[in-house]
DRENFI-765203 format. One record per atom (N, C-alpha, C, O, CB): chain; atom name; x, y, z. Coordinates in steps of 0.001 Angstrom, whole numbers, plus 500000, padded with zeros to 6 digits. Atoms other than C-alpha are relative to their C-alpha. Glycine has a CB too. Example, Ala and Ser with C-alpha at 12.3 -4.5 7.8 and 13.67 -1.06 7.14 Angstrom:
% DRENFI-765203
A;N;500890;498810;500000
A;CA;512300;495500;507800
A;C;500900;501200;500000
A;O;501936;501181;500665
A;CB;499008;500027;501246
A;N;499180;498810;499940
A;CA;513670;498940;507140
A;C;499230;501090;500730
A;O;499739;502198;500899
A;CB;500414;500462;498585
% end
This chain:
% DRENFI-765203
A;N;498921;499828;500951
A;CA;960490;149652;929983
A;C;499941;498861;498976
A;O;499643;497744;499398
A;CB;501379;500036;500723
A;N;500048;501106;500973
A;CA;960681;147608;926471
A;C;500579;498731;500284
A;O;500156;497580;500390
A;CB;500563;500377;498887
A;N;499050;500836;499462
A;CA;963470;146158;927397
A;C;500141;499282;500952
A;O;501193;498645;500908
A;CB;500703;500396;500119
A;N;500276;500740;499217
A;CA;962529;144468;930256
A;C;499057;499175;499613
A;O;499297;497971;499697
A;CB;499810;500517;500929
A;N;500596;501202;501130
A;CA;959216;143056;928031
A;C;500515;499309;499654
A;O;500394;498196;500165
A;CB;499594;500150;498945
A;N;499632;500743;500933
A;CA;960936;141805;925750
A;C;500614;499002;500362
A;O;500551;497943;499736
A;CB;500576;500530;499223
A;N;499352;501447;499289
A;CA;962947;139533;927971
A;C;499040;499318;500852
A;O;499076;498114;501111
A;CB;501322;500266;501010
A;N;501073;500980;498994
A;CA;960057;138703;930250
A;C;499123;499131;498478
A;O;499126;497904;498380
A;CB;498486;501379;501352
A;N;500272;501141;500805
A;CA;958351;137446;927065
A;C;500522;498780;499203
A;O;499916;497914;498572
A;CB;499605;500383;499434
A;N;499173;500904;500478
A;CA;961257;135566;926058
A;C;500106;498962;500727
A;O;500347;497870;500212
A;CB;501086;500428;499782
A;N;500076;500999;499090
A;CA;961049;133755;929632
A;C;498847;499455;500013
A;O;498752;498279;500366
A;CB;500299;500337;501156
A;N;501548;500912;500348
A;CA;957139;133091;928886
A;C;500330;498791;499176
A;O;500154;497599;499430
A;CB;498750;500944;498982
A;N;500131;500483;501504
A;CA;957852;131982;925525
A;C;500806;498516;500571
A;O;500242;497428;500685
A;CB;500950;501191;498497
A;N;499662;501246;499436
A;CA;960574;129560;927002
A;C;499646;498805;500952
A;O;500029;497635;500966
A;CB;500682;500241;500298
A;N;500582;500822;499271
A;CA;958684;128324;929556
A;C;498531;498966;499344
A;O;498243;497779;499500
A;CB;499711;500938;501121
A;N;500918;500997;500106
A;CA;955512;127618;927904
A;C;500167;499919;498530
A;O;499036;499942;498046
A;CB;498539;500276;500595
A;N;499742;500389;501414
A;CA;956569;127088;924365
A;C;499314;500730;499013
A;O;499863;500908;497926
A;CB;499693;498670;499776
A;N;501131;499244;501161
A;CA;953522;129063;922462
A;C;499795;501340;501442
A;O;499936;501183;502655
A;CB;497927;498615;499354
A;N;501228;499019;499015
A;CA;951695;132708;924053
A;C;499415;500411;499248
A;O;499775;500171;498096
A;CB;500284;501208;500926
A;N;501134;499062;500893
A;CA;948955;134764;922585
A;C;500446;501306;500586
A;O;501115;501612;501573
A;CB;498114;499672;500283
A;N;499519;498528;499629
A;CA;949326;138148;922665
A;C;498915;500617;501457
A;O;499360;501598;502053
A;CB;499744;501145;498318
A;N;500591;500212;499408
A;CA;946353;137981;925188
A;C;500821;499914;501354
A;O;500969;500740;502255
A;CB;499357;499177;499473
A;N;499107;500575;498747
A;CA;948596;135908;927608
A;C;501203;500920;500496
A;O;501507;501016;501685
A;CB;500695;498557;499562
A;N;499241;499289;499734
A;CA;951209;138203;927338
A;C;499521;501375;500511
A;O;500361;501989;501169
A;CB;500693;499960;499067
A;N;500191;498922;499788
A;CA;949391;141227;927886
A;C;499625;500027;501519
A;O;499938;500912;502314
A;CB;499145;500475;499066
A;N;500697;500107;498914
A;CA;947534;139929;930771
A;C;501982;499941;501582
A;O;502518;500609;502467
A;CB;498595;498074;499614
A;N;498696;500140;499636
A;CA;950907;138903;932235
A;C;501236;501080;500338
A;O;502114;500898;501182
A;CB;500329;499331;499101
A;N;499233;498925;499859
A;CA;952778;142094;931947
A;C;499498;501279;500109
A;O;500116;502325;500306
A;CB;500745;500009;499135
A;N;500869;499097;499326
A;CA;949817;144029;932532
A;C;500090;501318;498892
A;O;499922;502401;499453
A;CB;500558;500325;501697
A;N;499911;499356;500954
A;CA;950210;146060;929144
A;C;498596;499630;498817
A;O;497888;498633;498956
A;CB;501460;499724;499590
A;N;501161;500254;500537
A;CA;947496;146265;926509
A;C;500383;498836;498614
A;O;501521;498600;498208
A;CB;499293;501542;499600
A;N;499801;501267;501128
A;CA;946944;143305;923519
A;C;500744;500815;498951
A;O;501653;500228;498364
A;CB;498401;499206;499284
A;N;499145;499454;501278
A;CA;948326;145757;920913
A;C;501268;500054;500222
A;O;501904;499538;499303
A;CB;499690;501336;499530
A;N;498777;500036;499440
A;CA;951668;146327;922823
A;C;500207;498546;499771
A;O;500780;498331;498703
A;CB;500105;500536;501473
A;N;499322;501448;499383
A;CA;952314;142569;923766
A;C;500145;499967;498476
A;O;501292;499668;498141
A;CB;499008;498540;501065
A;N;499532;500474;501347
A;CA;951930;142326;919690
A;C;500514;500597;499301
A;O;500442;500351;498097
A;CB;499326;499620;499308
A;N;499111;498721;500850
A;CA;953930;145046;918549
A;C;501808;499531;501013
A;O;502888;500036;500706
A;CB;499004;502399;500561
A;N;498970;500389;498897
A;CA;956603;143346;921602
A;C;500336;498782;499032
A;O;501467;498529;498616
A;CB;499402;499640;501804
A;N;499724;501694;500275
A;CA;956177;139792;920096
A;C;500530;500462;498500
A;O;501681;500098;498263
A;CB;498317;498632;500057
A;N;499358;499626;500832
A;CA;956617;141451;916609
A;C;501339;500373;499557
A;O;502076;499882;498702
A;CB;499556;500493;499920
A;N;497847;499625;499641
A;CA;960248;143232;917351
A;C;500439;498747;500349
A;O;501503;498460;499802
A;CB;500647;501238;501683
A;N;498963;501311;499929
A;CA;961310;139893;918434
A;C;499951;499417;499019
A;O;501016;498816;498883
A;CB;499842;498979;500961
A;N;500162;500914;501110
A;CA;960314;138185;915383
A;C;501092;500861;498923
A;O;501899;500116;498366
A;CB;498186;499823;499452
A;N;499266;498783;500836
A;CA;962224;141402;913201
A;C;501589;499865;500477
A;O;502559;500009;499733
A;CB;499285;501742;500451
A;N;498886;500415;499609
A;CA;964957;140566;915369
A;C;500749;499174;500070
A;O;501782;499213;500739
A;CB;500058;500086;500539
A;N;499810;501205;500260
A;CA;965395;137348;914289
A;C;500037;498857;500878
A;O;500908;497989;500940
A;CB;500878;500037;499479
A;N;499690;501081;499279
A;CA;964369;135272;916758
A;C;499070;499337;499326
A;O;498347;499989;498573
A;CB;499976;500013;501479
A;N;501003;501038;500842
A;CA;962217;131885;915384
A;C;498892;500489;500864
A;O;499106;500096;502010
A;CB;500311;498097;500010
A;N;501328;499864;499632
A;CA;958707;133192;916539
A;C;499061;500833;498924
A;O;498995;501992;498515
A;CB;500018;500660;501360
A;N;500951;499482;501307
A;CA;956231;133477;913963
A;C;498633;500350;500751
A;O;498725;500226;501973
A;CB;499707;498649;498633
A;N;500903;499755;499258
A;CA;952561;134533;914928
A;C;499182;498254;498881
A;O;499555;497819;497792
A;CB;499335;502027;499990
A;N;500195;501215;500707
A;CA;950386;131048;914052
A;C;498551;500276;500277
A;O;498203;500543;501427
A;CB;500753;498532;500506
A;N;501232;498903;499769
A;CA;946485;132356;913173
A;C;499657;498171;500261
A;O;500392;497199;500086
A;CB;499074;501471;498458
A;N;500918;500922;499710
A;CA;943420;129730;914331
A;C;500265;500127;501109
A;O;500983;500933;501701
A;CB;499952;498770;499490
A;N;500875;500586;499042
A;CA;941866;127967;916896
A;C;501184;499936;501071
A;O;500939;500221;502243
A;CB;499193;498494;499529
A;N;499713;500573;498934
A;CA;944710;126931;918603
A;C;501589;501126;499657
A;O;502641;500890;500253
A;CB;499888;498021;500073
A;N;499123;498783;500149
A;CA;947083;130147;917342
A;C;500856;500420;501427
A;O;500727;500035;502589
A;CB;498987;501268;499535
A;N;499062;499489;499012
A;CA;949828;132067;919098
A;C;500898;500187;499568
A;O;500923;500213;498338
A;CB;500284;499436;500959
A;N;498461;499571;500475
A;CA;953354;132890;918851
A;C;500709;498958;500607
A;O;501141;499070;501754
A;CB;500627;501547;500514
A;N;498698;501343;499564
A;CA;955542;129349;919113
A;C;500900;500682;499976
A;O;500725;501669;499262
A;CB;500406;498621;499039
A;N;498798;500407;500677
A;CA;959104;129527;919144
A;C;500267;498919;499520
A;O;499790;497816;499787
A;CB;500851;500122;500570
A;N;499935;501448;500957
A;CA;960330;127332;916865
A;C;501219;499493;500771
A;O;501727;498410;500480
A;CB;500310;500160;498030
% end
């Protein structure tokens, strides 16, 4: 259910400060496009999580 994502990546996100959509997918056992179409709606939803491209990229909260 989305709605259960979306809060389990909110408890990632809090715990480890940055995820990749990678980390999240692996994690919730959903594919990399989901986890970034998940991390996206939260960002639309106004929470501070931007996606941050490179080497050392991911989705912080700010």
């Amino acid at each position: 259910m989305r709605a259960d994502r979306l809060v389990a990546i909110l408890l990632l996100l809090q715990a480890r400060g940055q995820v990749t959509a990678g980390e999240v997918a692996i994690e919730l056992e959903v594919s990399e496009r989901t986890a970034r179409r998940d991390l996206e709606a939260l960002g639309m939803e106004g929470l501070p999580i931007y996606p941050r491209e490179g080497r050392h990229g991911g989705w912080p909260i700010l």
